[in-house]
Every structure is written in structure tokens, then in C-alpha cells.
N, C-alpha and C positions, 0 to 999 in steps of 0.2 A: 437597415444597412449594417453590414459588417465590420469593427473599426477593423482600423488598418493592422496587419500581425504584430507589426515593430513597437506598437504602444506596449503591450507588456511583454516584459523581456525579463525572463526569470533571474538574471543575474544582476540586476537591481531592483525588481519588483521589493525587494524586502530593504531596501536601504531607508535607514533612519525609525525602522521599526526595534531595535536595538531592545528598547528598554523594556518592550513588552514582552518578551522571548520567556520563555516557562524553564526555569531552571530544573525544577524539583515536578516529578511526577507523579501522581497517590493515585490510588483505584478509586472511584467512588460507591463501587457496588461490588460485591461480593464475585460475581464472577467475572468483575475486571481484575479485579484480585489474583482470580486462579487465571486470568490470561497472563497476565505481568509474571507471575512463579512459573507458566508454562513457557514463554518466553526467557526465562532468565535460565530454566534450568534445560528445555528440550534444546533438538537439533529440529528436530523440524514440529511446525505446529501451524493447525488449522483453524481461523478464526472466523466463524458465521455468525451471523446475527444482521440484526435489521441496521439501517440507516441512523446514524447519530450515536451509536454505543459504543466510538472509540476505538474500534480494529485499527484503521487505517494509524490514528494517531497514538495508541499504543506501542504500536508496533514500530513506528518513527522513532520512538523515543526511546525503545530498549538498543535499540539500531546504534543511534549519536552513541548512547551510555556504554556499549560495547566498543563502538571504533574511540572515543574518548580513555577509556578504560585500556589500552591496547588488547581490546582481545580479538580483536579484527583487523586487518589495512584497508578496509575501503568497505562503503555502503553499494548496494546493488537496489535499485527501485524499480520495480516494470509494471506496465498496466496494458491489458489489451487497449489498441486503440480502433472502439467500436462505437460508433454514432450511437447518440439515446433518440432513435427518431428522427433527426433529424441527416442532410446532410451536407457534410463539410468540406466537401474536395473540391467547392471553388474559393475555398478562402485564399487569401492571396499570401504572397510570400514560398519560399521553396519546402523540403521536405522536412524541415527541424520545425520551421517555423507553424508551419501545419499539423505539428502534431503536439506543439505546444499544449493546444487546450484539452485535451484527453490527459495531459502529464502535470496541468497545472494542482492539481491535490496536492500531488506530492512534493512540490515545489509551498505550498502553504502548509502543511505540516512539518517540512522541518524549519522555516520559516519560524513556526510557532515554537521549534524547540533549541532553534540555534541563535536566531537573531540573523537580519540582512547579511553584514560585515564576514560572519562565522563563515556559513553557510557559501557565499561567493570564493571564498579562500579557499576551502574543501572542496565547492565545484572545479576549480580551477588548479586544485592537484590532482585533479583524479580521485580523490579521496571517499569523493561521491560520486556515482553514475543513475543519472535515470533516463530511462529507456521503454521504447515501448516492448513487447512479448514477442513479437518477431524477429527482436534483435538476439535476442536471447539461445537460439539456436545453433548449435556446434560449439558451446562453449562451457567450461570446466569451472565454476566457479570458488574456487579456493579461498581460506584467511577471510572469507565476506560475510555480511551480513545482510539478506535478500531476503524483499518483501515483494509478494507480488499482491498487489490492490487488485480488486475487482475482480477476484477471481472469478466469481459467477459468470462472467463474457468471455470462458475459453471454453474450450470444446474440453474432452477427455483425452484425445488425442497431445493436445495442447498443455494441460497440464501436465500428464505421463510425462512430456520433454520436460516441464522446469524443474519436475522434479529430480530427473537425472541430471542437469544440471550441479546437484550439491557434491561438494569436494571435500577436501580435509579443510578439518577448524573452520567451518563453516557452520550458521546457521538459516533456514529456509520456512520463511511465514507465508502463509496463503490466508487471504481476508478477502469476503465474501457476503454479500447476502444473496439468500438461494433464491429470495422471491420478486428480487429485484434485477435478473436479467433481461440484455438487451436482444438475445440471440431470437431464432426460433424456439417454439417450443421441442420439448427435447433435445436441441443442443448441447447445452451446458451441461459440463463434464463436473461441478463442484460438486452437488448432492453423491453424485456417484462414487465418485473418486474419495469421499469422505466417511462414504459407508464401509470399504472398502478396505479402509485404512485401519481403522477403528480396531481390527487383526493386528494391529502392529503396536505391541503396547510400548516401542522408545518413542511412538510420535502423538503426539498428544493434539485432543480436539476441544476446541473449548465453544458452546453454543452457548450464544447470546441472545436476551431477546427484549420486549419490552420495555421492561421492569430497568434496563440497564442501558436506555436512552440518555444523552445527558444532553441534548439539544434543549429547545424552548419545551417546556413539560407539555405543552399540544402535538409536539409531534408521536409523543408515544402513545397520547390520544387517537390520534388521527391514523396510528401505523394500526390501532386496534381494531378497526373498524372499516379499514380499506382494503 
């Protein structure tokens, strides 16, 4: 049974989580290192690697330290919202609430970097926007700081738009693993689009892998051999 939409509600999900909130953020491995300098110093950067090596939450966190920092006015978050197998379009509740659970990452990564209280303040200036990759179309994104998670579940078509997407004073993260899409085969436009790039030496690529899991030490076990 599905619970009901309305139990989590990302704009108190994180209240009274306050004191656990990650002020200060360190690389733990060497080419979290060079993602964190390629994030501080690029406009646009691409982040691949397997599951648990910190793209998504890297990249949260140069996000806060820029719009904190005023080097941005607002965070921009999108993720395709593409079922892993399974499917979700009788969960109840209307269109936002439905797409809660494809969006809730990114609602738990800045969570982990803002604290509930922070975090609900900034949603509710606008400060922050997350959104899924659909919404993302016919739009100029300026002064922002935009990550799109999961890159792996867009087409090529699809990324080509976020990428035009980028404006002035703006920076543009894509964080992916290649081997963990939900598309068809051949669909996803990440591997491609990243070969591609590679020509263009202001954007920087930074490929993660095992060695740079920071989850339970089995899962970089378990990522080796499956």
C-alpha cells in the first residue's frame, strides 16, 4: 500500500533536523577534490561516477556556498522524473505532489546542508527551485546556480536544452552515472554528450568511480562486481 502523498511534505520534512546540518564540506578522496575545484572554479561541469560518490551532494553544497556567498540569487535543482521500474501515476494526490518522490533527493541533500528551518525560508523566497527537467524548457536561466541530478534518465535531445539553458553569472552541473540508467538501451544522451564535450576545454569533466564511494564500504564492494 502506498502511504498517503501529504505524509511527506518537503517543506517540513526536515524540521527539527537543525543540529545535524553539515556546515563545512571536505572531499574525502582525491577526485572529490578535483570535483569541488571544478565546481568552484568552472561554468559548467559534468559529474559521472557510480552510486554513493557524492555528485549529487557535492554539488548541493557548492550550490548553498555560492547563493550564501552572494555569487548567485537563487539555486535551480531538476531531475528527470522517470520511474526506476516501477510505476507511479496512481499515487494519489495532484501534480506537485506526485512528483514529490522523483524530487525528494534533492530535498535530502540540502536538508543535509542547510538544516529544516534554513532550507523552508529559501524555498519560500524563491531562493531555491526544484523542479523536474520538463519544466526546465523555454527558460534563461541567469545569477543561478543549476544542478541537474540523474542526468543518465535524459535523452540527448534533453540535455542539449539544459544546456542552453545557461545565462550570465551562472553556473551548470550535470551528475550522472552512466551505468545506472532507467531509459531504454540507447537512450541516454549522458555518455554522449560527455564525449563530446570533452572538445571544450572551459567545461570540465570530472569521472568518479569505485575507489570514491563514501556510502557503507559494501557498497563499493557490491558496485565491483555487479
Amino acid at each position: 500500500m502506498f502511504p498517503d502523498a501529504g505524509e511527506w511534505d518537503p517543506l517540513t520534512a526536515g524540521d527539527g533536523d537543525d543540529r545535524r546540518y553539515v556546515r563545512h564540506v571536505k572531499p574525502k578522496s582525491d577526485n572529490q577534490r578535483r570535483l569541488m575545484e571544478a565546481l568552484e572554479e568552472g561554468t559548467v561541469t559534468l559529474a559521472l561516477g557510480p552510486a554513493g560518490t557524492g555528485k549529487t551532494f557535492l554539488a548541493v553544497a557548492k550550490a548553498v556556498e555560492a547563493l550564501e556567498d552572494g555569487r548567485v540569487q537563487r539555486i535551480v535543482l531538476s531531475r528527470p522524473a522517470v520511474e526506476a521500474g516501477e510505476s507511479l501515476g496512481y499515487l494519489p494526490g495532484d501534480l506537485e505532489a506526485k512528483l514529490q518522490p522523483y524530487l525528494r533527493p534533492l530535498y535530502d541533500a540540502l536538508n543535509q546542508r542547510l538544516g529544516g528551518k534554513r532550507l523552508k525560508a529559501l524555498l519560500a523566497e524563491g531562493a531555491i527551485e526544484i523542479a523536474p527537467v520538463a519544466y526546465m524548457r523555454g527558460r534563461t536561466l541567469s545569477n543561478s546556480f543549476v544542478v541537474i541530478d540523474e542526468a543518465q534518465n535524459c535523452t540527448y535531445g534533453q540535455i542539449k536544452m539544459l544546456l542552453t539553458r545557461l545565462g550570465w553569472q551562472s553556473k551548470l552541473v550535470l551528475t550522472g552515472d552512466p551505468e545506472q540508467t532507467d531509459l531504454l538501451p540507447g537512450i541516454s544522451g549522458l555518455v554522449d554528450i560527455a564525449n563530446r564535450l570533452e572538445a571544450v576545454s572551459a567545461i570540465r569533466i570530472i569521472r568518479l568511480g569505485d575507489q570514491d564511494v563514501v556510502r557503507h564500504p559494501l557498497v563499493a564492494e557490491m558496485l565491483g562486481v555487479l
